[in-house]
C-alpha positions as CSV (number, residue, x, y, z in Angstrom):
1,X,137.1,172.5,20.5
2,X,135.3,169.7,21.5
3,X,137.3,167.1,23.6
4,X,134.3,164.0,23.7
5,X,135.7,163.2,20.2
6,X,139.2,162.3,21.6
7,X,137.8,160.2,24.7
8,X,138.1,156.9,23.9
9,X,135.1,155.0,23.0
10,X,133.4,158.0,21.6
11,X,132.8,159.2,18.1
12,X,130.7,162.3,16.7
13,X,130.5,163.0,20.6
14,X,128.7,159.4,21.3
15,X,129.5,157.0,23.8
16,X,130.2,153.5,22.0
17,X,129.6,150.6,24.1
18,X,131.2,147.4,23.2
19,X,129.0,144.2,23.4
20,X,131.9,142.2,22.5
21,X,134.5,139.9,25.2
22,X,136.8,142.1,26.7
23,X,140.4,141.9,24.6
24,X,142.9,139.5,26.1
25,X,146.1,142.2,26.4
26,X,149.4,141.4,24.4
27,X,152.6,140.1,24.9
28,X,154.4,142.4,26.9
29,X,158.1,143.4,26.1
30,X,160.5,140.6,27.4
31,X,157.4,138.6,28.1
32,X,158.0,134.3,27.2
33,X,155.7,132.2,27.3
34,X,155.4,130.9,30.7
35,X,155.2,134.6,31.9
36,X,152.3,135.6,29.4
37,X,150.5,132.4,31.0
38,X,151.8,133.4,34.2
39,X,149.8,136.5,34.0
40,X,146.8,135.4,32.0
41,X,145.9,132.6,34.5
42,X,148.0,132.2,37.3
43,X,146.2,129.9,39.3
44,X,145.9,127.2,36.5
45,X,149.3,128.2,35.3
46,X,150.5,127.0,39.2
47,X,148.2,124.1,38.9
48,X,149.8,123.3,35.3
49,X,153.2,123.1,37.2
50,X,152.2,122.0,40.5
51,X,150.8,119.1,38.3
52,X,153.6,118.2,36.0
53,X,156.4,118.2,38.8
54,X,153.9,115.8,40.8
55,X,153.5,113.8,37.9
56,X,157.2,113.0,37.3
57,X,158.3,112.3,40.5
58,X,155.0,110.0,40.9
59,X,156.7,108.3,37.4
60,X,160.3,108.3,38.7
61,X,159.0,106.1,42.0
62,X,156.6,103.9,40.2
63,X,159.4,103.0,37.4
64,X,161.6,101.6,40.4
65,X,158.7,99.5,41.2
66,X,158.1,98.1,37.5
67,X,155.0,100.6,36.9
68,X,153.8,103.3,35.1
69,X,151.4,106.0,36.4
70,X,147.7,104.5,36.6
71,X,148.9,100.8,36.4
72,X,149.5,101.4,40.1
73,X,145.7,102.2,40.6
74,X,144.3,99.3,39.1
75,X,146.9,97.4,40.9
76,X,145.6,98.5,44.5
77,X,142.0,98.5,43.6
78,X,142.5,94.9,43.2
79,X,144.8,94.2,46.0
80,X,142.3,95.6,48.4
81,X,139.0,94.4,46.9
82,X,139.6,91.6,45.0
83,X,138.7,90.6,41.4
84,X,136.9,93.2,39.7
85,X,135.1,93.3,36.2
86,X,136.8,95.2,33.7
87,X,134.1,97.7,33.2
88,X,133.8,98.5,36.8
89,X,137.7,99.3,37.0
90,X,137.0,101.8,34.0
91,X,134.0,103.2,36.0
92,X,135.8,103.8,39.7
93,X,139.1,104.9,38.5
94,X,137.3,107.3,35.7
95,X,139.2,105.9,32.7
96,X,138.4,105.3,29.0
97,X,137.5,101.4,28.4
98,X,140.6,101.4,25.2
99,X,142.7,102.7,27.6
100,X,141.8,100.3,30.5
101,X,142.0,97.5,28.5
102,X,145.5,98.5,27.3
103,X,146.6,98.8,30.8
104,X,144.8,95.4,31.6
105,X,146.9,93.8,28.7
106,X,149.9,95.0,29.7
107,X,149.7,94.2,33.5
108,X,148.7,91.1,32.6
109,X,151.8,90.6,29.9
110,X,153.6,90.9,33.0
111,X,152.2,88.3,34.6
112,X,150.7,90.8,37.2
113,X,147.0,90.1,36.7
114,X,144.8,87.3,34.8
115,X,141.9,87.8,33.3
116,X,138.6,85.3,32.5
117,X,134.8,85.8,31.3
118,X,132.6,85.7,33.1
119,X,130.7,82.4,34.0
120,X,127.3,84.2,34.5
121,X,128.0,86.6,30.7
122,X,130.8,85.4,28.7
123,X,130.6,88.8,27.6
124,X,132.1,90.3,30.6
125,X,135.7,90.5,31.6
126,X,137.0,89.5,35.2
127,X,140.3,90.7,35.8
128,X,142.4,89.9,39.3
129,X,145.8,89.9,40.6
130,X,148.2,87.1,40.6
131,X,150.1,86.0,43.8
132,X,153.1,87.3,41.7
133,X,152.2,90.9,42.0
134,X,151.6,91.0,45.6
135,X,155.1,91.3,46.4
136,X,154.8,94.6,45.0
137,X,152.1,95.5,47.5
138,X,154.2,97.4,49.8
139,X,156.8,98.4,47.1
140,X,153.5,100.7,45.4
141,X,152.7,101.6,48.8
142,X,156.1,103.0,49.8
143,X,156.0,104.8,46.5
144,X,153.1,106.5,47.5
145,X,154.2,107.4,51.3
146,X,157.6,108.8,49.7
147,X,155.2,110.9,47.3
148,X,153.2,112.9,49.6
149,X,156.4,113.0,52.1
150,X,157.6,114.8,49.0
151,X,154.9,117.1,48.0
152,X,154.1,118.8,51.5
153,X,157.5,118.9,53.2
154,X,157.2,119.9,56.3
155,X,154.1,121.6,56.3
156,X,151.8,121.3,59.2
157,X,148.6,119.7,60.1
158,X,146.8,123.1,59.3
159,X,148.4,123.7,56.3
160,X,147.8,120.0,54.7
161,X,144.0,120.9,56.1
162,X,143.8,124.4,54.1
163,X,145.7,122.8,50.9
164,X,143.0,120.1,51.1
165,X,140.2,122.4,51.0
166,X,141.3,124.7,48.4
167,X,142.4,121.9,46.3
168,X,138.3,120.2,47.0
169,X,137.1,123.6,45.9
170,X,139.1,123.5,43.0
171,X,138.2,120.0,41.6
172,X,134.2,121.2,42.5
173,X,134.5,124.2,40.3
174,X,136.1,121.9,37.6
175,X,133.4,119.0,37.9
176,X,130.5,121.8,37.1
177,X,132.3,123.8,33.9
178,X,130.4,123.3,31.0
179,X,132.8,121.3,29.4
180,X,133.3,118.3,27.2
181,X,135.1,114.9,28.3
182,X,137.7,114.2,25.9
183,X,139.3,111.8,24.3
184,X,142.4,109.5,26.0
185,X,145.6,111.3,27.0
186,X,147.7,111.3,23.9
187,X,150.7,110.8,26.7
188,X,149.3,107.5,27.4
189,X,150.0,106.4,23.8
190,X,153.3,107.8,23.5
191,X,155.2,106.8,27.2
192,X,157.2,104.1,27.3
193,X,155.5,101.0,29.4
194,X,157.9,99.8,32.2
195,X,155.8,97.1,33.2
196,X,156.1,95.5,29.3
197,X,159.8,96.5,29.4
198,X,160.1,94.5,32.4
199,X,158.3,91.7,31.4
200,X,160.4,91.5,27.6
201,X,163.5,91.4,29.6
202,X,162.7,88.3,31.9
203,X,161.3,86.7,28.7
């Protein structure tokens, strides 16, 4: 008898070969979710968690201030460099204008920045920080310090220095995949704001 008919990928004693994408492999017995994604991608699937646990803690210490994730960065922008048009704020910090000029609104509910038009194009928007909001200067600051004190531990100089460059590597293979900008975080829409909470309760 004939054994090429029982190798896989022949028939009629042919070799087939498939032009198709490899198939992703099946659940495995036991297997949850976090393990399939575990074994499918582990290297996003660490940078999934990595990201998540950073992002919380990040949350926790900006809500003691008065602030929600992001509000911080427009905060500091302006704090170090002064009044700033709106569309440049959207540009530097890589945002969405609806989404910028949510977080402008609600800093500025909270009497943390003002904004005006422009007196060369009524058109633009010029948004600064008020002499209220720089007493939170060093509170956003100390948020920060207690952030990365968090996320390396006690690593050492060398490690910080190789967890630097991987991470670089990582955001330059990101930056050149073919792939779409999307649309606003739906999170954004859906947190609560601590900033407008804060500024409801001293109304």
């Amino acid at each position: 008898m004939d054994d090429r008919a029982e190798q896989p990928g022949r028939r009629d004693g042919k070799v087939r070969h498939s032009t198709g994408p490899a198939e992703t492999p099946g659940p495995r017995a036991g297997e949850g979710s976090d393990d399939i994604l575990a074994r499918l991608a582990p290297v996003s699937h660490a940078i999934f968690r990595v990201a998540r646990l950073h992002k919380t803690l990040a949350g926790q210490l900006l809500r003691e201030v008065g602030m929600y994730p992001n509000q911080e960065l427009v905060m500091m922008r302006l704090w170090a460099e002064g009044p700033q048009r709106q569309v440049d704020l959207v540009r530097m910090l890589e945002s969405e204008a609806p989404t910028m000029t949510r977080t402008i609104k609600r800093l500025e509910k909270a009497g943390l920045v003002r904004t005006s038009r422009s007196p060369e194009d009524g058109r633009v928007v010029i948004v600064e920080a008020t002499g209220q909001s720089r007493a939170l200067r060093a509170e956003v600051e100390r948020a920060w310090s207690t952030l990365e004190a968090s996320t390396i531990g006690e690593w050492t100089a060398g490690q910080r220095t190789a967890a630097l460059d991987a991470l670089a590597a990582l955001e330059a293979n990101l930056t050149e995949a073919p792939i779409t900008r999307g649309g606003e975080d739906a999170t954004a829409q859906e947190s609560p704001d601590p900033v407008a909470d804060r500024a409801g309760r001293r109304s």
